[in-house]
C-alpha positions in Angstrom: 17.4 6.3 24.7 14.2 5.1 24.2 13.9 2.2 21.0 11.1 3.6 18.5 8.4 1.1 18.6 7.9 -0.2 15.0 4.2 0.7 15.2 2.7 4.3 15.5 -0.4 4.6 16.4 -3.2 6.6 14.7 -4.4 9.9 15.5 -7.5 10.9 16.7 -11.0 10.4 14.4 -9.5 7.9 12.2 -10.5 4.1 12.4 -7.9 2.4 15.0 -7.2 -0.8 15.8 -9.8 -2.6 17.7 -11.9 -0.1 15.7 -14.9 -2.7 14.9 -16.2 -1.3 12.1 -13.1 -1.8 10.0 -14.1 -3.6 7.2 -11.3 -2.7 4.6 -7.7 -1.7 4.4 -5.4 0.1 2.2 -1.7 -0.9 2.1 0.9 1.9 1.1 4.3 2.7 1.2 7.3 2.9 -1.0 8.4 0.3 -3.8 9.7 -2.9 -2.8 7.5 -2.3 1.2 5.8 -5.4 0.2 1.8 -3.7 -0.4 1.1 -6.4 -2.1 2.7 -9.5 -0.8 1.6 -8.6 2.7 -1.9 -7.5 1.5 -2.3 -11.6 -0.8 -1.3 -13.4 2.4 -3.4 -10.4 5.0 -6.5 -11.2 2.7 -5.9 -15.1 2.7 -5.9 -14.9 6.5 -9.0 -13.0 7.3 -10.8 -14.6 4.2 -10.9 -11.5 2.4 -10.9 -9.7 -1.0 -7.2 -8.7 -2.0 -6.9 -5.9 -4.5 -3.9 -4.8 -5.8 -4.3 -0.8 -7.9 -1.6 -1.4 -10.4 -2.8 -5.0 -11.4 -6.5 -3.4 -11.9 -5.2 -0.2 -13.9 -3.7 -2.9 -15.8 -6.9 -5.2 -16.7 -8.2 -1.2 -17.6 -5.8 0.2 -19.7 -4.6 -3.3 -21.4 -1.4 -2.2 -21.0 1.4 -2.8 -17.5 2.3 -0.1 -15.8 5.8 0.0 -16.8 4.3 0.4 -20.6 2.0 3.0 -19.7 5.0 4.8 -18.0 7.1 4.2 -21.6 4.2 5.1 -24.1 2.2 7.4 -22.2 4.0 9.3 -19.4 3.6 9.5 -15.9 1.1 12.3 -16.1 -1.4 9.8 -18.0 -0.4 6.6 -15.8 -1.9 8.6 -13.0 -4.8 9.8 -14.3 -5.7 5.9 -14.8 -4.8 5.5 -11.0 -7.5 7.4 -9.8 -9.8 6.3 -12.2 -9.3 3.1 -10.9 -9.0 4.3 -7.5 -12.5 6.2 -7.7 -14.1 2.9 -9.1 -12.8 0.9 -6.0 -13.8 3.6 -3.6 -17.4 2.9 -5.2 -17.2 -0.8 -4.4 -15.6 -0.1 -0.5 -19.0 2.3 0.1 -20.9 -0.8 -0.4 -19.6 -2.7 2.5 -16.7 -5.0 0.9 -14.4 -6.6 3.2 -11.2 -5.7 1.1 -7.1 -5.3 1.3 -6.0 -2.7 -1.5 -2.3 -2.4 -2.4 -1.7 1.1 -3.2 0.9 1.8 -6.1 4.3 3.4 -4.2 3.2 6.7 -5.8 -0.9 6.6 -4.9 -1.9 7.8 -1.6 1.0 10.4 -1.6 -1.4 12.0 -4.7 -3.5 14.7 -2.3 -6.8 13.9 -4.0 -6.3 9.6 -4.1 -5.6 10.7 0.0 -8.7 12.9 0.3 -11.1 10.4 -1.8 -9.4 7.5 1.1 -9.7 9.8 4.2 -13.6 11.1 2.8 -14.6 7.0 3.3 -13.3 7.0 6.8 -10.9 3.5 5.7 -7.7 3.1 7.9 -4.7 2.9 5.9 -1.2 1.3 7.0 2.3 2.5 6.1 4.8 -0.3 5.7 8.2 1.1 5.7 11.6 -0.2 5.9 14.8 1.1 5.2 16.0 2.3 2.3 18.8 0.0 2.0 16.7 -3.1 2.3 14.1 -1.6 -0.2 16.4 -0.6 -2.4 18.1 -4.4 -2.3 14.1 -5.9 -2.8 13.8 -4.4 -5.6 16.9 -5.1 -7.4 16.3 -8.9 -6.5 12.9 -8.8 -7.8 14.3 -7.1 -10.9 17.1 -9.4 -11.8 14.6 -12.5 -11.4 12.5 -10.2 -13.7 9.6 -10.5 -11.0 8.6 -6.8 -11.3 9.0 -4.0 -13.4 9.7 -0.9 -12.1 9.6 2.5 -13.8 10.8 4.6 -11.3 13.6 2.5 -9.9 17.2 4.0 -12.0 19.4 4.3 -9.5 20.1 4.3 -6.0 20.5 8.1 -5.5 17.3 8.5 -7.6 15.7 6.0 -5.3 16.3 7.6 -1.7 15.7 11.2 -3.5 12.1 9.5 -4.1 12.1 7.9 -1.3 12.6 10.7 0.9 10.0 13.1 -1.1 7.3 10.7 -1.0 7.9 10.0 3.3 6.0 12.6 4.4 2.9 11.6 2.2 3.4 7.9 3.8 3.4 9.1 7.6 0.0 10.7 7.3 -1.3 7.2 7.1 -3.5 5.4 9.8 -0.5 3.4 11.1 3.1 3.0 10.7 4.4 -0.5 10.8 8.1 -1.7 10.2 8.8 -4.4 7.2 12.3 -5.1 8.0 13.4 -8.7 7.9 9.9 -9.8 8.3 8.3 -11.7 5.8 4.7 -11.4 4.5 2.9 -13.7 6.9 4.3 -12.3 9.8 3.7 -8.4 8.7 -0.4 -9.6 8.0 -0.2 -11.4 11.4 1.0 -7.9 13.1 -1.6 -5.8 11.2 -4.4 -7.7 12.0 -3.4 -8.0 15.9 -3.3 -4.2 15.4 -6.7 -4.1 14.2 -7.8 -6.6 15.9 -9.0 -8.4 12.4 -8.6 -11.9 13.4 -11.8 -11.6 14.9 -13.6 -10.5 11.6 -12.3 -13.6 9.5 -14.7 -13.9 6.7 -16.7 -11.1 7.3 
């Protein structure tokens, strides 16, 4: 049997890598993929802006994201997301050279995809599996690193998990996280994209 490569390529009339006018990438995938570890060390290689959604619905609403999950609902939380997310599609039309960390639940929303797709900026799926997400997050939550809203319990989590796949997969590129650490998944998507090349720019 043939081993699945841990990168899929794009589809037709998308950016791809080597694509030369990428100047921006989103990051998406499920909690604990590592959007926005992989996107702080991918834009500290290439010299880059990094921009993490959550941390800049935060600055907006004054509040985390776990507290607008408490106080307000999930309903409200993502209203704010695409607020934010229009705003930063605004900036990315002006020619920034920018990694965004989508939220776990952002691009699988069918208008934050559309507004993405309608700017013609690749995005990359980093996936791993559940298991290993699943044992991220519940180190990150016992040294209290993140707080996580949507992360109960492990049958809750791959139910999630597995509703929010197919959003993922319509993504530019599919790239596996698994045992990797940050540096080396940023080294992998910029060989992808050929980025390396674009340092700064």
């Amino acid at each position: 049997m043939q081993k699945r490569s841990g990168l899929r390529r794009p589809k037709k009339k998308r950016s791809h890598p080597g694509d030369v006018s990428v100047r921006a990438l989103f990051l998406v995938g499920f909690m604990g993929a590592g959007k926005s570890s992989v996107g702080r060390a991918l834009g500290e290689r290439l010299g880059w802006t990094f921009v993490d959604l959550d941390e800049r619905i935060e600055r907006r609403e004054g509040r985390t994201v776990a507290e607008l999950f408490r106080t307000s609902g999930e309903q409200k939380f993502r209203r704010a997301e695409r607020a934010a997310l229009r705003e930063l599609l605004k900036e990315l039309q002006t020619g920034s050279a920018m990694i965004v960390a989508l939220g776990g639940g952002a691009f699988v929303q069918k208008e934050n995809a559309a507004g993405i797709k309608s700017i013609g900026v690749p995005t990359v799926f980093l996936d791993a599996p559940v298991a290993e997400l699943w044992g991220r997050c519940q180190q990150q939550r016992s040294s209290k690193q993140v707080d996580r809203p949507l992360l109960i319990d492990a049958q809750g989590f791959q139910g999630l998990y597995d509703a929010r796949r197919p959003g993922y997969l319509k993504a530019s590129l599919r790239m596996e996280t698994s045992g990797k650490d940050a540096a080396a998944v940023a080294a992998e998507v910029a060989r992808a994209f050929d980025l390396d090349r674009r340092k700064g720019v």
